[in-house]
KEKE-3310 file (N, C-alpha, C; in steps of 0.2 Angstrom, whole numbers, plus 5000, padded with zeros to 4 digits):
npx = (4889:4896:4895:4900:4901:4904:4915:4922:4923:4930:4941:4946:4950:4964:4978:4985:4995:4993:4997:4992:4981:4965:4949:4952:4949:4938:4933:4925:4935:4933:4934:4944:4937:4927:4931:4930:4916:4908:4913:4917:4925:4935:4946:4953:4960:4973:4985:4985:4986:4995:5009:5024:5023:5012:5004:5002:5009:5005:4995:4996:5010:5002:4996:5008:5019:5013:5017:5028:5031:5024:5034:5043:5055:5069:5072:5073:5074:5073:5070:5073:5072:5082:5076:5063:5047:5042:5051:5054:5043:5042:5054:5048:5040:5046:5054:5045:5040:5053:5059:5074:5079:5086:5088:5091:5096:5092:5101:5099:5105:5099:5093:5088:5102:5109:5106:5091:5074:5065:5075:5083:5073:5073:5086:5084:5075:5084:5087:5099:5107:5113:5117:5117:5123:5112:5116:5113:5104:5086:5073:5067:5058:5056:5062:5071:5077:5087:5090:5108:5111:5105:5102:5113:5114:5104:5110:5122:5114:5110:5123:5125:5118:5105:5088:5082:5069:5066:5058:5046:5049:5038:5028:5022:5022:5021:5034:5052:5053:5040:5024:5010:4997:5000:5001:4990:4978:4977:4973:4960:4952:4956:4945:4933:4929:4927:4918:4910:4909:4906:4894:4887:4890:4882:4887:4889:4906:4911:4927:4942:4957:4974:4991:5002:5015:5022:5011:5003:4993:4984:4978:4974:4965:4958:4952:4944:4935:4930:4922:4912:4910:4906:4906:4913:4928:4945:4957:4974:4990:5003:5019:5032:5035:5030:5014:5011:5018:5015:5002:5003:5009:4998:4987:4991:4994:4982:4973:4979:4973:4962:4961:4967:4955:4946:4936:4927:4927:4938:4951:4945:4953:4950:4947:4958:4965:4977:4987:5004:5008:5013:5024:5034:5050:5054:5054:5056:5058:5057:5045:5038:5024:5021:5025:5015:5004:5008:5006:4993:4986:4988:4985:4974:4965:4973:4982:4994:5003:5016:5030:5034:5025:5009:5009:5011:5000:4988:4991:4989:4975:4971:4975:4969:4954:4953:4957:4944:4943:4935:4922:4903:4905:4903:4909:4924:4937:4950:4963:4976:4992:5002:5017:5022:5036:5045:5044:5056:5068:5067:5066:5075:5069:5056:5057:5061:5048:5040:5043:5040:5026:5010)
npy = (4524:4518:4505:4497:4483:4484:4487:4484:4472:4475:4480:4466:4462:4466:4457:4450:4446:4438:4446:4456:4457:4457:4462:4476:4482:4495:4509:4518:4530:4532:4538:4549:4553:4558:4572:4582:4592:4592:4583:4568:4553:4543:4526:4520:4503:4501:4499:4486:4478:4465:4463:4461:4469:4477:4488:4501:4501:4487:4483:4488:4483:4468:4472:4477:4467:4456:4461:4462:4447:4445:4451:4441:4447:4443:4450:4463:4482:4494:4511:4523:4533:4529:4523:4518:4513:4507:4503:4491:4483:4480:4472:4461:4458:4450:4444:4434:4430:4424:4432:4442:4456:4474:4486:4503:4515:4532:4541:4556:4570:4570:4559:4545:4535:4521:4502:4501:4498:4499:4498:4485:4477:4477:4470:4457:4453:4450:4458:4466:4480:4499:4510:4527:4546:4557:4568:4579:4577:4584:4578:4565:4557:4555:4545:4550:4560:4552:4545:4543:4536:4525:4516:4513:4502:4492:4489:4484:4470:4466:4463:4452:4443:4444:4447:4463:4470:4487:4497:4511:4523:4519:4513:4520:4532:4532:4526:4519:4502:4500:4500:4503:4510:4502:4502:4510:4505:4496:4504:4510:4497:4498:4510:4506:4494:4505:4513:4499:4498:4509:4510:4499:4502:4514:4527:4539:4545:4562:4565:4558:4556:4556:4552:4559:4554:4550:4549:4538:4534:4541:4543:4533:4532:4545:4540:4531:4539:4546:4538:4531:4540:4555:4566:4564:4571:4569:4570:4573:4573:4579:4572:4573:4582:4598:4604:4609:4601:4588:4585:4590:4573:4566:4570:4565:4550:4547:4551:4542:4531:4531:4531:4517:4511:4511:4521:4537:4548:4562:4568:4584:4597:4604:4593:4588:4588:4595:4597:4604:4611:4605:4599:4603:4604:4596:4579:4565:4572:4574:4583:4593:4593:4583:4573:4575:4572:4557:4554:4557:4548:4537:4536:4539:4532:4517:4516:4515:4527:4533:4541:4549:4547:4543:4552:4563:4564:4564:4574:4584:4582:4585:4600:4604:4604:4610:4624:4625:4619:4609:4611:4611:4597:4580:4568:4560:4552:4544:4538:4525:4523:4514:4511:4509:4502:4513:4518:4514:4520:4532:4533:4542:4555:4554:4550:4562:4569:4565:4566:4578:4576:4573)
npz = (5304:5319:5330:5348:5343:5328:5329:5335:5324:5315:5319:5322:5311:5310:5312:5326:5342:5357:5370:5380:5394:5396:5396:5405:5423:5427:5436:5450:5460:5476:5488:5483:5475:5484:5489:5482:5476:5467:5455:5448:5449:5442:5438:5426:5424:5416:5422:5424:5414:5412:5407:5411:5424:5419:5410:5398:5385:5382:5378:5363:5360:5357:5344:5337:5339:5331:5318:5319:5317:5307:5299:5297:5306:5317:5328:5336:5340:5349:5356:5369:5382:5399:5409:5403:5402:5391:5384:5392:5394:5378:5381:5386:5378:5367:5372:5376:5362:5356:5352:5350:5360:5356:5365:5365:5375:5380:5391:5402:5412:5424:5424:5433:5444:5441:5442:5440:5443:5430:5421:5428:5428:5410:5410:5418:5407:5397:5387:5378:5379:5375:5383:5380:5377:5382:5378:5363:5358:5352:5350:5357:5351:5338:5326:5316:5323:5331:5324:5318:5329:5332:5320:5317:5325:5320:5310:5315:5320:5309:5300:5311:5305:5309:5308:5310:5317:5316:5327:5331:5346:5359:5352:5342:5332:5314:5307:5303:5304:5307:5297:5299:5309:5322:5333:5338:5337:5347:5358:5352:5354:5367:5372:5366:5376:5387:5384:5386:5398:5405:5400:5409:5422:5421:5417:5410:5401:5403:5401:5397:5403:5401:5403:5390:5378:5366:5359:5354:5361:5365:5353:5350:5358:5353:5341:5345:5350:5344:5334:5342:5354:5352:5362:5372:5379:5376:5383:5385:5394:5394:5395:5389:5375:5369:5370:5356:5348:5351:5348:5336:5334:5338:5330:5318:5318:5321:5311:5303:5307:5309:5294:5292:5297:5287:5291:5285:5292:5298:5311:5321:5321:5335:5343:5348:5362:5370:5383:5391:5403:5415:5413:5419:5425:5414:5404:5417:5427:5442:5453:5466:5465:5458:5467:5478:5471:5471:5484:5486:5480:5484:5495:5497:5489:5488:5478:5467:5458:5446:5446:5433:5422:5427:5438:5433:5427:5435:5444:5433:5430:5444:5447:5434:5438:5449:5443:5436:5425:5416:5421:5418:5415:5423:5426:5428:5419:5425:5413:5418:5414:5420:5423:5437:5443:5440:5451:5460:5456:5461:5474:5483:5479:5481:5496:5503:5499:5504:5519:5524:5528:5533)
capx = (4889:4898:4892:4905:4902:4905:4921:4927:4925:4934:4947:4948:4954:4971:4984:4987:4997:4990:5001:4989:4976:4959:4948:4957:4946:4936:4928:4924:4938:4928:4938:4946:4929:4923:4936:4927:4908:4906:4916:4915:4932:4935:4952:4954:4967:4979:4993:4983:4987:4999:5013:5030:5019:5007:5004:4997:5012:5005:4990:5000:5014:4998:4995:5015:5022:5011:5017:5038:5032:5023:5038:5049:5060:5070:5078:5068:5077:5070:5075:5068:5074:5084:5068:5057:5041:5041:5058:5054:5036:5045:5059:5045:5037:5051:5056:5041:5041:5057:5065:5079:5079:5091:5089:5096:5091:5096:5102:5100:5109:5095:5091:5091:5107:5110:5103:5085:5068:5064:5082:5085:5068:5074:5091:5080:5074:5091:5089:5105:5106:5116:5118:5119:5121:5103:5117:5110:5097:5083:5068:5070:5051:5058:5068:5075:5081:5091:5095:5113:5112:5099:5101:5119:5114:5102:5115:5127:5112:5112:5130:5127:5114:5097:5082:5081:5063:5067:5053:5046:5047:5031:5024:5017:5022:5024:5043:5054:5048:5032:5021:5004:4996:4997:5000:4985:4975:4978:4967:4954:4950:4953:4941:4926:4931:4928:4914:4904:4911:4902:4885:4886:4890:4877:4888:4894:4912:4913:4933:4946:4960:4979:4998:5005:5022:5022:5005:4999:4987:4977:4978:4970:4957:4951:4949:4937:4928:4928:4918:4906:4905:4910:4904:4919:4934:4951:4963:4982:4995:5010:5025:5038:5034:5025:5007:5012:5024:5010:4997:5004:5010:4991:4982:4995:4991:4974:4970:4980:4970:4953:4959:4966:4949:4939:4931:4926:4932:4945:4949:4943:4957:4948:4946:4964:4967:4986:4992:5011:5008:5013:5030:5040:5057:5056:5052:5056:5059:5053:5045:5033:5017:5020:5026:5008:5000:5008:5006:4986:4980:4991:4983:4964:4964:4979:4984:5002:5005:5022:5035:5038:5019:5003:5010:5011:4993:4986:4995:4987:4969:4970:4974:4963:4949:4953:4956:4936:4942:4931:4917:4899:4907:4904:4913:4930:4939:4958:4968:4981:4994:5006:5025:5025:5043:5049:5044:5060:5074:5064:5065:5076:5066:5047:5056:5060:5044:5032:5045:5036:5020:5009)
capy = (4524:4513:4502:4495:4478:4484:4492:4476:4466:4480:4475:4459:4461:4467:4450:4450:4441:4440:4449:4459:4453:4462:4470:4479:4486:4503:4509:4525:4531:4532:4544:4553:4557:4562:4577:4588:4592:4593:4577:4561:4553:4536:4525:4514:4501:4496:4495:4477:4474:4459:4460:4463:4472:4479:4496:4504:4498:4480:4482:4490:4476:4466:4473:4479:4460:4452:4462:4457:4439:4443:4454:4438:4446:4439:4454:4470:4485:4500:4515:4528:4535:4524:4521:4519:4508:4504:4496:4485:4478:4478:4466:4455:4453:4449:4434:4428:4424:4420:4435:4444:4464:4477:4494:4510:4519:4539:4545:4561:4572:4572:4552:4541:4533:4513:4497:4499:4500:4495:4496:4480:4471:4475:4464:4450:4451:4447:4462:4469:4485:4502:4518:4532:4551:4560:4573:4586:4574:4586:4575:4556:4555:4554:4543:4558:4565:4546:4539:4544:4532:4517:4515:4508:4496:4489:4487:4479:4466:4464:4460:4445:4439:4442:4453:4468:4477:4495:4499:4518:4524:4520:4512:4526:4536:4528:4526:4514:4494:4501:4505:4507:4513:4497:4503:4515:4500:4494:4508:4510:4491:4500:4515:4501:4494:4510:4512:4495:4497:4513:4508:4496:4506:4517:4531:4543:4550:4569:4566:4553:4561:4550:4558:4558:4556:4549:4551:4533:4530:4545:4545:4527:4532:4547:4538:4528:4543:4550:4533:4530:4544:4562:4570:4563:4573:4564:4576:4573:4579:4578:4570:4575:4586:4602:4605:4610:4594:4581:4588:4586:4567:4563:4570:4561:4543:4546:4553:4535:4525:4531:4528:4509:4506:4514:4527:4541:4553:4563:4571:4590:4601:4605:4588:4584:4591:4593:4600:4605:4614:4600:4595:4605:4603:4592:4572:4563:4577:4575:4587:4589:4593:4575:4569:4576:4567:4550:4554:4560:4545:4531:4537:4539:4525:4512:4515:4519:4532:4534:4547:4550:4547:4547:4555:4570:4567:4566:4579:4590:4584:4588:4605:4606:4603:4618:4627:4623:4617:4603:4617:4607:4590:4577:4560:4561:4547:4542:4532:4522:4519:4510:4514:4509:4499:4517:4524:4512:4523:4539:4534:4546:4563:4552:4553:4567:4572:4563:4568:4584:4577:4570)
capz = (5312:5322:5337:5350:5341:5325:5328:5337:5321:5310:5321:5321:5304:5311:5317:5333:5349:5365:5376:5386:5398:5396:5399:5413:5427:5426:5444:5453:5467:5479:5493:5478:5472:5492:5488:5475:5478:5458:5451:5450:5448:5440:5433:5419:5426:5410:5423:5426:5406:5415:5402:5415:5428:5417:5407:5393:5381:5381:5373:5357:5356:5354:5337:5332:5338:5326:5313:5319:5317:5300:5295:5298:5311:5323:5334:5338:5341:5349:5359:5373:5391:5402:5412:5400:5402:5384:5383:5397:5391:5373:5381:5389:5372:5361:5373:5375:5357:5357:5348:5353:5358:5357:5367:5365:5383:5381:5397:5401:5416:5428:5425:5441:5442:5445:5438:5448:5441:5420:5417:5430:5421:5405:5408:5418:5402:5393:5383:5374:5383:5374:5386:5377:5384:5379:5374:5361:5355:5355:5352:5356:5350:5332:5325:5312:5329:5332:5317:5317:5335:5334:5315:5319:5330:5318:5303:5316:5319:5303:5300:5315:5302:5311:5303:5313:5316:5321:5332:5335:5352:5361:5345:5340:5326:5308:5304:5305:5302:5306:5292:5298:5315:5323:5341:5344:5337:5356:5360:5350:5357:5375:5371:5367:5382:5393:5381:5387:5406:5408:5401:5412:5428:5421:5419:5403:5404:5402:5399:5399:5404:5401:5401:5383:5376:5358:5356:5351:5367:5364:5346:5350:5362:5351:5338:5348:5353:5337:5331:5345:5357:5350:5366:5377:5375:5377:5386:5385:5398:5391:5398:5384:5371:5369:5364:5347:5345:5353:5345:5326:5332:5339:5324:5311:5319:5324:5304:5300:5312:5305:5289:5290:5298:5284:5291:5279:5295:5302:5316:5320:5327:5343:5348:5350:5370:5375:5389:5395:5408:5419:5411:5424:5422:5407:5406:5421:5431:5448:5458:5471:5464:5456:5471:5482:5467:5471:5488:5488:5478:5485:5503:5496:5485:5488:5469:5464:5450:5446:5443:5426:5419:5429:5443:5431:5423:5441:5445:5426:5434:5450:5446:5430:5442:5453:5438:5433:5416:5416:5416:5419:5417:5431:5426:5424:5418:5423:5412:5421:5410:5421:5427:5445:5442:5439:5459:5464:5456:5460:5479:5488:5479:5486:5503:5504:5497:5509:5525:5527:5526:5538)
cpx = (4892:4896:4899:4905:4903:4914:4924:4929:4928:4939:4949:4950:4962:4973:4987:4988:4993:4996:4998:4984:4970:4955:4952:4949:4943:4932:4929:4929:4934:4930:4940:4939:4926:4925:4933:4919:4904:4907:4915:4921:4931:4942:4949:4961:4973:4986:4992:4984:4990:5005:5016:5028:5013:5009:5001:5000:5011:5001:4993:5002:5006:4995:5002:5017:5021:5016:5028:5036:5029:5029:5046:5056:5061:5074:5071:5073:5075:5073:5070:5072:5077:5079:5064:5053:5041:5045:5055:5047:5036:5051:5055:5042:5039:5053:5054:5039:5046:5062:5070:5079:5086:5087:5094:5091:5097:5097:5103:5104:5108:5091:5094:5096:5106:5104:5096:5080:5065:5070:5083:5081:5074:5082:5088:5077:5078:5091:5098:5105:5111:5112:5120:5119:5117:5108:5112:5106:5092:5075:5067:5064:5053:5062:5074:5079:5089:5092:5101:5116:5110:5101:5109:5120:5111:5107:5119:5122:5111:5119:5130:5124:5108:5095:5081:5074:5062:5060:5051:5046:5040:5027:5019:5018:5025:5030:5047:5053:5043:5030:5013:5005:4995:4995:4994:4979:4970:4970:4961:4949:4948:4947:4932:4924:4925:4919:4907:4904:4905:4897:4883:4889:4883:4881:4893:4899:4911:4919:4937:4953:4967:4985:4996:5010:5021:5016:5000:4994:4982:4974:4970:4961:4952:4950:4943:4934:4924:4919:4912:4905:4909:4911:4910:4925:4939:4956:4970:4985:5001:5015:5032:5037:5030:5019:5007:5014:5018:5004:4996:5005:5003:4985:4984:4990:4985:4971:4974:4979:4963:4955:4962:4958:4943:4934:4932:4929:4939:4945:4947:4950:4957:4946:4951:4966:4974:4987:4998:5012:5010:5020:5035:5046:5059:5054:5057:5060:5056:5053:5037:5026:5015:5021:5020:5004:5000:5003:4998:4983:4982:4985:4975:4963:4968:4982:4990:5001:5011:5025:5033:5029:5014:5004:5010:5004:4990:4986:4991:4979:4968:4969:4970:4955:4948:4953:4947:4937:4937:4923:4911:4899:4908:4909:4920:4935:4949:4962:4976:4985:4999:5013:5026:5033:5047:5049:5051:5067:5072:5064:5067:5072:5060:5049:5056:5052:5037:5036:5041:5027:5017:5006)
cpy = (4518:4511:4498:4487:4478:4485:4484:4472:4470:4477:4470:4456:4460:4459:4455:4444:4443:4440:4450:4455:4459:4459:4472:4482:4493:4501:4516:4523:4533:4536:4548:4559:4564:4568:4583:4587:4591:4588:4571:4558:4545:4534:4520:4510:4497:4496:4488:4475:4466:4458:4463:4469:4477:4489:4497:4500:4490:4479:4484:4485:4471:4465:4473:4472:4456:4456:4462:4452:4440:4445:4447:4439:4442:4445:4460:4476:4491:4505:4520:4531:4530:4521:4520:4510:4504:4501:4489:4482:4478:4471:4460:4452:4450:4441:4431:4424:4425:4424:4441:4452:4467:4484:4498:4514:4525:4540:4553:4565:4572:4566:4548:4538:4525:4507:4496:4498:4496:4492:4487:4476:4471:4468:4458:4449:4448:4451:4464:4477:4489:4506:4521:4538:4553:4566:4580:4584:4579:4583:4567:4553:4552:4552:4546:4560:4560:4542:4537:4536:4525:4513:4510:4501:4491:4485:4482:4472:4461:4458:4451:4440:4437:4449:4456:4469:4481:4498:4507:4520:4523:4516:4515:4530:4530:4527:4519:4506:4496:4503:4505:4508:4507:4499:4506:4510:4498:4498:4510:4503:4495:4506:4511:4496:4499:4510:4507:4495:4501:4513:4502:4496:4512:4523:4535:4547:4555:4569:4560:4558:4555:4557:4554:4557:4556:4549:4547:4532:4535:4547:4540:4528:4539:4546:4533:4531:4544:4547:4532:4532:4553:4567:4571:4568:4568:4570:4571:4578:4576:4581:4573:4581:4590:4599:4605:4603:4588:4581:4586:4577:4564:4565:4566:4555:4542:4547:4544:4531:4522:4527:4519:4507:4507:4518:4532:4548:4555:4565:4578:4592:4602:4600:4585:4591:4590:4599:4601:4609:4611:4596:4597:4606:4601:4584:4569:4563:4577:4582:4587:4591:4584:4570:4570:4571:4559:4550:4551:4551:4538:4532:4537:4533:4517:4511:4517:4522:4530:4541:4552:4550:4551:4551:4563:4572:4566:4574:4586:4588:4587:4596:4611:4607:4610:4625:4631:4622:4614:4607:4609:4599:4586:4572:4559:4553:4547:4536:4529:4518:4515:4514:4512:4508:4506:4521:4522:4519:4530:4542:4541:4554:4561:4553:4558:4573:4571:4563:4573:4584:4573:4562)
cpz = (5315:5330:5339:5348:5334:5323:5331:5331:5316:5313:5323:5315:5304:5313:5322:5336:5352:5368:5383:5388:5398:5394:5404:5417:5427:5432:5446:5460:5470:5485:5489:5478:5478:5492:5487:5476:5470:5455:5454:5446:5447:5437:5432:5423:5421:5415:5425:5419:5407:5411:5408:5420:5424:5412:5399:5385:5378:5377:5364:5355:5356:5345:5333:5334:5332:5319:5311:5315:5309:5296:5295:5303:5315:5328:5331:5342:5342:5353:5363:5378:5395:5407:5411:5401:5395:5383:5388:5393:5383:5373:5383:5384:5368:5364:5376:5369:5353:5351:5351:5356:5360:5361:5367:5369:5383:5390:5399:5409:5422:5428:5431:5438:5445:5442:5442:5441:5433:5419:5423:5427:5414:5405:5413:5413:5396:5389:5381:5377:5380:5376:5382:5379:5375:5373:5370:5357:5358:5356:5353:5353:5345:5327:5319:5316:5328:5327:5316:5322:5335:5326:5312:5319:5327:5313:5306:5317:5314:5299:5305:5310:5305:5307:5307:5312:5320:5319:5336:5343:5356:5357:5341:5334:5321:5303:5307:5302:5301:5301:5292:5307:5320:5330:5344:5343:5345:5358:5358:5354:5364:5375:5371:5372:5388:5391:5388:5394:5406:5406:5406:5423:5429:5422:5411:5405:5400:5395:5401:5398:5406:5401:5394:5383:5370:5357:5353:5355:5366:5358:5346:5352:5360:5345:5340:5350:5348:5334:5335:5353:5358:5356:5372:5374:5379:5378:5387:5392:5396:5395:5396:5381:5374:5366:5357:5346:5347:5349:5339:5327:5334:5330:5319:5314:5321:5317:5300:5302:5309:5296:5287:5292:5295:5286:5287:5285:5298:5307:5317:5325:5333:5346:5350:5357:5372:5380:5393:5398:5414:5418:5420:5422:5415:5410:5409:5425:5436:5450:5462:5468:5461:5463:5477:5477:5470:5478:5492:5487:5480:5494:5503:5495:5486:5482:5470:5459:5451:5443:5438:5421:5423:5434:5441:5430:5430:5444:5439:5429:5440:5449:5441:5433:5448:5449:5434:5426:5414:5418:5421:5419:5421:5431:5422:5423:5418:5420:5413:5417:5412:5424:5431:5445:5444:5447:5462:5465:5459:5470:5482:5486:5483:5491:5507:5504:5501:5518:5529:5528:5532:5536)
residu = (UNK:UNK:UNK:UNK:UNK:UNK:UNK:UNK:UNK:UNK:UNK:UNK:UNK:UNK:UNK:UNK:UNK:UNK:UNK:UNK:UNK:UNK:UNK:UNK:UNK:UNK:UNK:UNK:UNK:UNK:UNK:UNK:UNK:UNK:UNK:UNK:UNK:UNK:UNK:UNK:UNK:UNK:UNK:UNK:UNK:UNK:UNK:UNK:UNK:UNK:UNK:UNK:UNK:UNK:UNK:UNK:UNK:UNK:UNK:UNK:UNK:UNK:UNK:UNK:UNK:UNK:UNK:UNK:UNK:UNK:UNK:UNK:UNK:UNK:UNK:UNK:UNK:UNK:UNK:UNK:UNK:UNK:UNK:UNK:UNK:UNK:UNK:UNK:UNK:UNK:UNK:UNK:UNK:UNK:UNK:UNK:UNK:UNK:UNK:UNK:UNK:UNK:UNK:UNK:UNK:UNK:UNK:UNK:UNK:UNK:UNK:UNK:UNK:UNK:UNK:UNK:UNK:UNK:UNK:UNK:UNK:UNK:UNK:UNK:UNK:UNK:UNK:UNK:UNK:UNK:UNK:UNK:UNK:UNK:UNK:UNK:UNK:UNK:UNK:UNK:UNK:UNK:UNK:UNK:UNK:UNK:UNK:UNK:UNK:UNK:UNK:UNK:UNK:UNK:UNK:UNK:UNK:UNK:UNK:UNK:UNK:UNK:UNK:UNK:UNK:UNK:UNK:UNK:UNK:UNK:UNK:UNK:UNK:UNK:UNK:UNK:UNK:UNK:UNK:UNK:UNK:UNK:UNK:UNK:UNK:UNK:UNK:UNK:UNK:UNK:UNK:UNK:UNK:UNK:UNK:UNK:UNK:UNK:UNK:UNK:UNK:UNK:UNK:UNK:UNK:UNK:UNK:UNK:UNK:UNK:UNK:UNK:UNK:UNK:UNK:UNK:UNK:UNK:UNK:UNK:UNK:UNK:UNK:UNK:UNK:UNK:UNK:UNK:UNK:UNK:UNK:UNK:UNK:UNK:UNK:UNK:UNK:UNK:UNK:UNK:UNK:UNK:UNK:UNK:UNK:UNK:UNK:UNK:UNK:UNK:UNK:UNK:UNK:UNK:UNK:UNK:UNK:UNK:UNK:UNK:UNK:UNK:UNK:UNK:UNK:UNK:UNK:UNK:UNK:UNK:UNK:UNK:UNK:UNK:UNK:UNK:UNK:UNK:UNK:UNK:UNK:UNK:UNK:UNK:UNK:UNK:UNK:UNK:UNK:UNK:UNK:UNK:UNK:UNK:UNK:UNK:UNK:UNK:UNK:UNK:UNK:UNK:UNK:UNK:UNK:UNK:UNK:UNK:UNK:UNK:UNK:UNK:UNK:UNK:UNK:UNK:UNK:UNK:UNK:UNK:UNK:UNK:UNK:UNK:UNK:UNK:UNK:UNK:UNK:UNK:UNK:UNK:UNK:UNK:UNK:UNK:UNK:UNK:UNK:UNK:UNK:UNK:UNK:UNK:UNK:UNK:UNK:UNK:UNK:UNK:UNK:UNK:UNK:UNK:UNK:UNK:UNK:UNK)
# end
């Protein structure tokens, strides 16, 4: 049986940087909540993490940096979406200790156009920047999909005479450099976090409810229900992949979370929550049900979601909630995994989308 002072000194076996700034903030929306006569609506704020404006990614490179700096690299070379958050709070880590990044940013056909948002951090970051078209890449999640593309770019690192460490999307699945679960690490930390907030508000969460993509943030956080509070479930709304596809990358790195930290458990099928009813079009496809989401909670709350993420899992709550999925459960939990950066390029569909509005 684990207590949230146990599980901390489990993990304080891992090496780790300080990147991220935590704990981050848990508090109850307080107009959000006035909405619904049954719920009771809370965010978790990792877009305060503080790495290159904050996000869920920072708590990760905490754990995966350390394991650059022990692997001896000097160049980090990862890949994602031209917009992607994780490139950017990957370029902010790299040079701050003082190693080099390559990105490979897929572009797909319906991606904003123009040096706005991540993509202009990542080159105030000095990153190394390779556009690529998304093409007939079907899954960018796995680097099987990109090998033919990223796997290039590390060899020519090589050739200049640095040590590449090719880095999974997200830091989430174990391929590549990586050879344990370091990223969902991060979360498990933020899970006993959430954990000691809420005895100290005096309030047990039902649900903690995040977008998905790669699967390391909720892999993280149900491995910290798993351990010490089984009653929470951890719902997914996934931003990328289907159910089936998110599903298998959550149970993989959550069955090799538990097992780097010596637990004798694993996960149960029905406690991994996904849902892709929310995708829409496809990842980082506006439309308005995300764009009412920005709208709602920016005007209730003063909080930003973004596009491409929470605007979606806002957007999977709200409507779960009309739904009655959430069933007798009061305390719902949002976690805020960051993006803002991303609402710049995304402008002219937000204006359009909050023209009609009052």
């Amino acid at each position: 049986m684990y207590t949230t002072e146990s599980l901390r000194k489990t993990l304080a076996r891992f090496p780790r940087v300080t990147l991220s700034q935590v704990p981050t903030p848990l508090y109850r929306m307080d107009r959000l909540s006035g909405r619904f006569d049954s719920y009771e609506l809370y965010v978790k704020r990792d877009d305060q993490t503080g790495l290159a404006f904050g996000g869920n990614k920072a708590r990760k490179l905490d754990f995966i940096m350390a394991d650059v700096v022990r692997c001896g690299a000097d160049c980090v070379v990862t890949w994602a979406g031209v917009q992607s958050n994780w490139c950017r709070q990957v370029a902010a880590a790299a040079t701050k200790l003082g190693i080099k990044t390559v990105l490979v940013l897929f572009k797909g056909p319906r991606s904003p156009e123009g040096c706005d948002g991540n993509l202009l951090l990542d080159r105030i970051f000095d990153a190394e920047i390779r556009i690529v078209d998304a093409g007939e890449i079907e899954n960018m999640l796995e680097l099987e999909s990109v090998r033919h593309v990223v796997e290039p770019v590390a060899d020519q690192m090589r050739s200049k005479g640095l040590k590449p460490y090719l880095m999974p999307v997200g830091g989430s699945l174990v391929e590549g450099s990586m050879q344990g679960p370091w990223g969902a690490l991060g979360y498990v930390e933020s899970f006993i976090e959430i954990v000691e907030q809420s005895a100290e508000l005096g309030v047990k969460f039902d649900a903690v409810v995040l977008a998905s993509g790669s699967g390391g943030t909720q892999a993280g956080l149900l491995v910290g229900a798993t351990l010490l509070s089984p009653d929470t479930r951890v719902v997914g709304i996934t931003v990328y992949g289907s159910t089936a596809k998110v599903t298998e990358y959550v149970r993989s790195v959550a069955d090799q979370t538990l097992e780097q930290l010596g637990a004798s458990t694993r996960v149960r099928g029905d406690d991994i929550i996904v849902f892709d009813d929310y995708l829409g079009e496809g990842y980082g496809v506006f439309n308005d049900a995300v764009g009412e989401a920005i709208r709602l909670v920016a005007r209730a709350e003063g909080l930003l979601l973004d596009p491409v993420y929470t605007g979606k899992s806002v957007a999977g709550i709200l409507d779960l909630i009309e739904k009655g999925y959430f069933g007798t459960a009061k305390n719902i939990l949002f976690l805020h995994t960051g993006g803002t950066p991303a609402l710049f390029p995304y402008r002219s569909q937000l204006l359009e989308h909050l023209s009609g509005k009052p």
